[in-house]
C-alpha positions in Angstrom: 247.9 105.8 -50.2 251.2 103.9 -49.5 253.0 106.1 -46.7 256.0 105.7 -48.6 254.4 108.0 -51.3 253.2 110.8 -49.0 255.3 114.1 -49.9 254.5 115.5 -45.9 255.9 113.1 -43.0 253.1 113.9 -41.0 251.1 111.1 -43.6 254.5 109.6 -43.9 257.1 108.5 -41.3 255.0 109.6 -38.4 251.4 108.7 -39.6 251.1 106.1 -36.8 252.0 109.1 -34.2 248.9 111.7 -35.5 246.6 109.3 -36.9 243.3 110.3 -34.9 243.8 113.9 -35.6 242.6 112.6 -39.3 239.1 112.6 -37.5 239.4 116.7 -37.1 241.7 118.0 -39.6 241.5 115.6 -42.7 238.9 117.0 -45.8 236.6 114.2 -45.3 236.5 115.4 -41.4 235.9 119.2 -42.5 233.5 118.1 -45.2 231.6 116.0 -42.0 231.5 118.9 -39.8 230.1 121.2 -42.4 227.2 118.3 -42.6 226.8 118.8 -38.8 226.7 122.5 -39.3 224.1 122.4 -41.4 221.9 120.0 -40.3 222.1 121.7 -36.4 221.5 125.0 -38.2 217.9 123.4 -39.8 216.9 121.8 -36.6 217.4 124.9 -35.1 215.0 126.6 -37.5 212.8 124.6 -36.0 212.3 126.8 -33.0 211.3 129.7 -34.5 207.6 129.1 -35.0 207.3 131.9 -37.9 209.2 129.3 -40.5 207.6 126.4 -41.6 210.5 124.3 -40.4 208.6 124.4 -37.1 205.5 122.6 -38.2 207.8 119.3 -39.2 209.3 119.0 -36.1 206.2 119.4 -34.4 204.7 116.5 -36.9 207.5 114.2 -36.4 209.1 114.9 -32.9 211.8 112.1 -34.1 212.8 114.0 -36.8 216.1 115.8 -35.3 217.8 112.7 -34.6 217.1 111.1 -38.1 218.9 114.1 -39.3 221.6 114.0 -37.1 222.1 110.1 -38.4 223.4 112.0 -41.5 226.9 113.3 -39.6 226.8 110.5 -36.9 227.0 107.5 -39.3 228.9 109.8 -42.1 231.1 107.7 -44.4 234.2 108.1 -46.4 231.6 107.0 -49.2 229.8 110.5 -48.3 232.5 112.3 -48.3 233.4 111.2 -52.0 229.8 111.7 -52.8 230.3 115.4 -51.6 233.8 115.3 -53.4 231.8 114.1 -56.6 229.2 117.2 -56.4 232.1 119.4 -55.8 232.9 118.4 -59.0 230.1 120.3 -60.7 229.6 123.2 -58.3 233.7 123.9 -57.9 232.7 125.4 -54.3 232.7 123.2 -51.7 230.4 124.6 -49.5 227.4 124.2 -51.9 228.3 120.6 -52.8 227.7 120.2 -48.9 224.1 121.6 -49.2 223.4 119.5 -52.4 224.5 116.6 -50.8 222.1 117.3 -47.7 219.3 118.0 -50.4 219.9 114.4 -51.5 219.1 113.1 -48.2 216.4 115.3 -47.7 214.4 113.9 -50.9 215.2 110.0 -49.4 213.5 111.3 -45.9 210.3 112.8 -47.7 211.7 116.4 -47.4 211.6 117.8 -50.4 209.2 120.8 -48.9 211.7 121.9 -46.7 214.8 121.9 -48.7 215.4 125.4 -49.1 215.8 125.6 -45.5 219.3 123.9 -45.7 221.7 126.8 -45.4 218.9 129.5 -45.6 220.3 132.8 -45.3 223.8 131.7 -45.3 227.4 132.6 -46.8 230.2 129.7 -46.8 231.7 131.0 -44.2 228.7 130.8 -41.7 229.5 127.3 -42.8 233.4 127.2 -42.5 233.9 129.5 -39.2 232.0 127.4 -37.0 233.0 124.2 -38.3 236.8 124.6 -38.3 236.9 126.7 -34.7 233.9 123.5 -33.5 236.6 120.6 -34.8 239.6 122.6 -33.2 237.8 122.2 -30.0 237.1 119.0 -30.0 240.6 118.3 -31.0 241.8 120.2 -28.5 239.7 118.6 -25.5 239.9 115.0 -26.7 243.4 115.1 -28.3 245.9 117.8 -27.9 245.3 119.2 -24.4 245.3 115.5 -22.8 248.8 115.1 -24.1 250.0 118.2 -23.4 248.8 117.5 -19.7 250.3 113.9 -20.1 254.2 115.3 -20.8 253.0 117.8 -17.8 252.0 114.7 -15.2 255.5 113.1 -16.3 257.6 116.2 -16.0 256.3 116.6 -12.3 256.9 112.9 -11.4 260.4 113.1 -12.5 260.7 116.3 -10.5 259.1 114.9 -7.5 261.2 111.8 -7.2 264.2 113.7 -8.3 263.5 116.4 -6.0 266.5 116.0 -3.6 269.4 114.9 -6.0 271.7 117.8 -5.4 273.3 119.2 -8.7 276.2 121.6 -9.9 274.1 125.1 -11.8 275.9 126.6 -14.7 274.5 130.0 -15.4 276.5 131.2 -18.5 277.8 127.5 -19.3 279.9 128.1 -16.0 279.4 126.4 -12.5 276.9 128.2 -10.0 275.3 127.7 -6.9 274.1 124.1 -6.6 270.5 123.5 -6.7 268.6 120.0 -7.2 267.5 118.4 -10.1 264.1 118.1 -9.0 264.0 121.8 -8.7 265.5 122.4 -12.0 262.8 120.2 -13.6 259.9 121.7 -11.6 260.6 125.0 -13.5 259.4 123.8 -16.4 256.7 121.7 -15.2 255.5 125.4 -13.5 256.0 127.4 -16.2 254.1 124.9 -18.5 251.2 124.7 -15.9 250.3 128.7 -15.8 250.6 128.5 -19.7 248.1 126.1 -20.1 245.9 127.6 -17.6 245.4 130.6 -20.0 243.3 127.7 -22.1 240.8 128.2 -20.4 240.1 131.9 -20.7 240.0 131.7 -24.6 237.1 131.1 -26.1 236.6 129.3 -29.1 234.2 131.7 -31.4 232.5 131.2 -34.4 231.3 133.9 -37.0 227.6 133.1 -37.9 225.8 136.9 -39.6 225.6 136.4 -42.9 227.1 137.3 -46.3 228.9 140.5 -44.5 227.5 140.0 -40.9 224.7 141.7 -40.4 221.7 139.1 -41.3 220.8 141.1 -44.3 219.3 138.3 -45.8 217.3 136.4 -42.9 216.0 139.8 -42.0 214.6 140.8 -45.5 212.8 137.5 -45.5 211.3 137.4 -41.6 211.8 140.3 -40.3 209.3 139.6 -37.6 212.5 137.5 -35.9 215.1 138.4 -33.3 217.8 136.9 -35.7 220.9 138.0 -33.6 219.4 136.5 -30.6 219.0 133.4 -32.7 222.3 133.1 -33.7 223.8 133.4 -30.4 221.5 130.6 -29.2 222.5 128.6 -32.2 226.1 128.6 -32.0 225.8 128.3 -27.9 223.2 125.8 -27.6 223.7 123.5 -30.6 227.7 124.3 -31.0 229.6 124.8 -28.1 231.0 127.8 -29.3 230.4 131.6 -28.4 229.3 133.7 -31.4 231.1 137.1 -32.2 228.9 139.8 -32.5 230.5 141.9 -34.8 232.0 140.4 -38.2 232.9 141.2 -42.1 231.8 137.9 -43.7 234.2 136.4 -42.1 235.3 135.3 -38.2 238.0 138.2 -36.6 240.2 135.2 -35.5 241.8 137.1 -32.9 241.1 134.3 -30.5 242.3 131.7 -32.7 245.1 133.6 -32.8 245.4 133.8 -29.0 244.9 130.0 -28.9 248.2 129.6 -31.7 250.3 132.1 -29.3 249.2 129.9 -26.1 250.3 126.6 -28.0 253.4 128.3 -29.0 254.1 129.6 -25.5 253.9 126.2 -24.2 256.1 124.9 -27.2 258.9 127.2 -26.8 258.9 125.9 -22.8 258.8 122.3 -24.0 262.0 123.3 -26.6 263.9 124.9 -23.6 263.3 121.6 -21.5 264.6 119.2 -24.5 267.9 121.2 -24.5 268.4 121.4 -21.4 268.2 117.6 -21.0 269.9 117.4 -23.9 273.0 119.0 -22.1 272.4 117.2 -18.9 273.1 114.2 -21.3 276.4 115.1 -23.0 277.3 116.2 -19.6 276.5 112.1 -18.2 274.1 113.8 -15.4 271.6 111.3 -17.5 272.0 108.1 -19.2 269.4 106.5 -21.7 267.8 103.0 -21.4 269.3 100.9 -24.1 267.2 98.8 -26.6 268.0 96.0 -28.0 269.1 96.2 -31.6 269.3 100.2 -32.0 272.2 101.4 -33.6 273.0 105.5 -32.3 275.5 106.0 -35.3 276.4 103.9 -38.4 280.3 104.4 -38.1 280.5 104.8 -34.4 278.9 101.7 -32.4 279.1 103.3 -28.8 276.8 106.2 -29.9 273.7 106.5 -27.6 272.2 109.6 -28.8 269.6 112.1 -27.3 267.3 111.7 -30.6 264.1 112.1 -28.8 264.8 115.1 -27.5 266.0 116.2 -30.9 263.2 115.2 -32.5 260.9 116.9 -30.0 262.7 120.3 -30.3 262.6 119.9 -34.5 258.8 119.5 -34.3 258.2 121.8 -31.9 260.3 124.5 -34.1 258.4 123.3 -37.1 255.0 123.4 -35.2 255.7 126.9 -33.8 256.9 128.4 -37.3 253.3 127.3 -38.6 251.6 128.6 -35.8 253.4 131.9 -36.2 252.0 132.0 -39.5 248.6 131.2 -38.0 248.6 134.2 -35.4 249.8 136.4 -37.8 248.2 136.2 -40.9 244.4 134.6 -39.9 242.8 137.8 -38.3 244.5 140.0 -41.7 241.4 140.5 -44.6 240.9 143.0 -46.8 237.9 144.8 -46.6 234.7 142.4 -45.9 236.9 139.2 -46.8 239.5 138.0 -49.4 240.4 133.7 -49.7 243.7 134.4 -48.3 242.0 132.7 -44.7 240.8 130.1 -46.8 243.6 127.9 -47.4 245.4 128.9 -44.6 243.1 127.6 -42.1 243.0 124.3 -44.2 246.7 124.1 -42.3 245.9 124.3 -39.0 246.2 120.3 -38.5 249.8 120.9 -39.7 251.1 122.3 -36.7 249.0 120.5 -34.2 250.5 117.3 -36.0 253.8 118.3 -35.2 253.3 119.3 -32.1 251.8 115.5 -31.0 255.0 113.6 -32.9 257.3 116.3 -30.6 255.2 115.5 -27.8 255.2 111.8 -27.7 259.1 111.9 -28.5 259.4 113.7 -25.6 257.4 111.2 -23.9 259.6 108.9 -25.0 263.0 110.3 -24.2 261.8 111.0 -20.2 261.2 107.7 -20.1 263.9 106.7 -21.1 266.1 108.8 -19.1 268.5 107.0 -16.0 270.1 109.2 -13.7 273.5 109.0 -13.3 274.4 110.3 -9.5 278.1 109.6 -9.7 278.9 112.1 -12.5 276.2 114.5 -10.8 278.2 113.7 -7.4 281.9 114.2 -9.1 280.6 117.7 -10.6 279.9 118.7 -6.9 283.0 118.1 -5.9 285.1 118.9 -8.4 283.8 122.8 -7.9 284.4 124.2 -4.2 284.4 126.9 -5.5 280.9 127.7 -6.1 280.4 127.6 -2.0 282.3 130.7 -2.1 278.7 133.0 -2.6 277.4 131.0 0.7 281.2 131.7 2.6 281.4 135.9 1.9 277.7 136.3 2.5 278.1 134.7 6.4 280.9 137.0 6.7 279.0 139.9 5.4 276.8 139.2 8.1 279.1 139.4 10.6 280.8 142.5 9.7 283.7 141.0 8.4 285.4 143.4 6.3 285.6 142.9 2.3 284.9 139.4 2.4 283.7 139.4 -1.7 287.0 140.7 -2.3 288.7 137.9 -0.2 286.8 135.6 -1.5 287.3 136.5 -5.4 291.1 136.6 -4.6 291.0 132.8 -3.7 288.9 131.6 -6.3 289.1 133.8 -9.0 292.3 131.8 -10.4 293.5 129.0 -12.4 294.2 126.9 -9.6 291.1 124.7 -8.8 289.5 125.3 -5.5 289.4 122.3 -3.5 287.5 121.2 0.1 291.0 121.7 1.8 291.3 125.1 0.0 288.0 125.9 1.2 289.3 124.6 4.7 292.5 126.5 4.7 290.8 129.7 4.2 288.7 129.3 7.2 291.5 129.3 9.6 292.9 132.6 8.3 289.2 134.1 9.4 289.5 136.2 12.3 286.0 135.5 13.3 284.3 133.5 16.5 284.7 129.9 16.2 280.4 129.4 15.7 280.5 131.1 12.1 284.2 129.0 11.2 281.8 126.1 12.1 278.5 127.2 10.2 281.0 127.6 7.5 282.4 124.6 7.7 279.2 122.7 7.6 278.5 124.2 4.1 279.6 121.8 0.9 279.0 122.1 -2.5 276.4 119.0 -2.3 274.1 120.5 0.9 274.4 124.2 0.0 270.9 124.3 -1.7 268.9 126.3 -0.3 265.4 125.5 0.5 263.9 122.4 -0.8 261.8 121.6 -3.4 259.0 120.2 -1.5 258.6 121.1 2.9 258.8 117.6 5.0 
């Protein structure tokens, strides 16, 4: 399809920026891990020696990986032979199994046929495989980049770490801290979210029509099916099987896994806008390329786009992922389809996150610091070490000092280092805390550092 058709910018404009997650969340990809599903769910019936399955593996040892050729060297071509079948059965589930039947009968295994999804309800099928390619998205894909804009947050933190720089809490100038500090916030915050990763498991519903093996049990009940399942979905998956289910997964842990990603989003969405400002305020610069154009009427214009673009993709992804969180673990009764084609939309939101991640990516590394307008803010606003000035003379006993202190700066009249100065020798305090008040400036008055020497 010609990108220049494709009603979603995700397969438009930014194709080039999520292309591999076509390999997790595309319907050729979910119609390939249904494949792997089901042919790990028949080499698994191979264990249990009451099923005939057993006897064929025991026959033909090789057997398991010739099956497993069908999903490791899956085709597009397969995929629209699947599509094709789907044609006839109008559930897409089945044209899986009928399309694993057909490569059953090319093997010699027409005996064994019935095997393939044996005891099964679609979503056996569909909540392992979705959860199974979110996993492997996650691990190969998404967490790498998350922990790639991590790494470059910290660097920038680390090298920036003793740039002193004016604070504005309320849009107003505060106590000075460093930009390196400032930075490291975010890096921090984004850190102990994405440890919470790895205390969510990705589960799988595998029970049955309504969860509870009717059908598997009614046909052998001589096996510990429950038992079987959890090995199955451990051992052959990755995945940890819930033991208690209507026909279709709780998602409550998919859920936890959208609120994590949106945790870390909302972070990421703070950090673009407060660069953002940092820019307008010239405490950064951009690199300049060669042949960009920032506005079409005003040639000057170097604008902060990446960090635009990261924050409207990040908004985007997180309004999706609300969605997610909210609505998955909802069913009526044992199940409605309302799950159905909202989990087709997980890839959505993962998309959007990647294009907001790599513009943000791009926009760090594009970033110069500019110390001269960092250095003029500093000096332009005395006033701020007036919090360092009353607390000394708190210390001391002197009497009212926050009062004093408000009455000189809490004006009009800007507050200068000879203002500052001036004040000092009205003090009647020893001449060691006019000195350790002296020493203090608006550009060493930081408290500790970011990192101990």
């Amino acid at each position: 399809m010609n990108s220049l058709n494709a009603i979603s910018p995700i397969d438009g404009r930014y194709r080039n920026k999520v292309d591999e997650l076509a390999s997790y969340f595309s319907e050729g990809a979910l119609i390939r891990y249904r494949v792997r599903v089901e042919i790990e769910y028949f080499i698994a019936l191979g264990d249990l020696p009451q099923l005939p399955v057993a006897a064929l593996f025991q026959r033909q040892p090789g057997m398991a990986e010739q099956l497993r050729d069908i999903y490791r060297h899956f085709t597009e071509q397969d995929a629209l032979e699947v599509k094709e079948i789907e044609k006839t059965t109008n559930h897409d589930v089945k044209a899986v199994e009928y399309f694993i039947k057909r490569r059953f009968d090319t093997l010699g295994l027409e005996p064994y046929k019935e095997f393939i999804h044996f005891g099964l309800t679609s979503q056996d099928i569909n909540n392992t495989s979705v959860p199974l390619l979110l996993k492997e998205c996650h691990e190969q894909v998404l967490l790498p980049r998350y922990q790639a804009v991590l790494a470059a947050i910290e660097e920038r933190a680390r090298q920036w770490a003793d740039i002193p720089m004016l604070a504005h809490t309320h849009g107003q100038p505060a106590s000075p801290t460093s930009l390196g500090k400032e930075l490291m916030v975010f890096a921090y915050r984004m850190r102990r979210q994405m440890d919470y990763f790895g205390q969510i498991p990705f589960n799988a519903k595998f029970g049955g029509a309504t969860g509870n093996f009717n059908a598997h049990l009614a046909a052998y009940p001589e096996v510990d099916w429950r038992s079987f399942g959890n090995a199955f979905v451990a051992e052959h998956l990755g995945l940890e099987r819930l033991q208690y289910t209507t026909q279709i997964e709780n998602y409550d842990n998919l859920a936890a896994y959208f609120d994590n990603c949106k945790r870390i989003n909302v972070i990421l969405i703070d950090l673009c806008r407060d660069i953002w400002s940092y820019i307008s305020m010239e405490y950064f610069k951009q690199k300049i390329k060669a042949g960009e154009v920032g506005s079409s009427a005003m040639p000057h214009k170097v604008n902060p786009i990446d960090f635009e673009n990261a924050e409207g993709n990040l908004g985007l992804a997180n309004a999706i992922f609300e969605h997610l969180s909210h609505k998955l673990p909802i069913s009526r009764l044992q199940r409605d389809l309302t799950d159905s084609t909202v989990s087709r939309n997980i890839g959505v939101p993962v998309a959007h996150t990647l294009i907001s991640l790599a513009s943000l990516q791009k926009g760090l590394d594009k970033l110069l610091l500019n110390e001269e307008a960092i250095a003029r803010d500093l000096e332009n606003n005395w006033a701020v070490v007036a919090e360092a000035v009353q607390t000394i003379l708190r210390s001391v006993g002197y009497p009212n000092p926050y009062e004093a202190l408000k009455q000189l700066t809490r004006t009009n009249q800007k507050v200068t280092a000879q203002t500052i100065a001036d004040f000092v020798e009205t003090l009647d305090v020893d001449a060691s805390v006019k000195e350790r008040i002296r020493s203090i400036t608006p550009h060493n008055y930081l408290g500790y550092k970011l990192f101990n020497d």
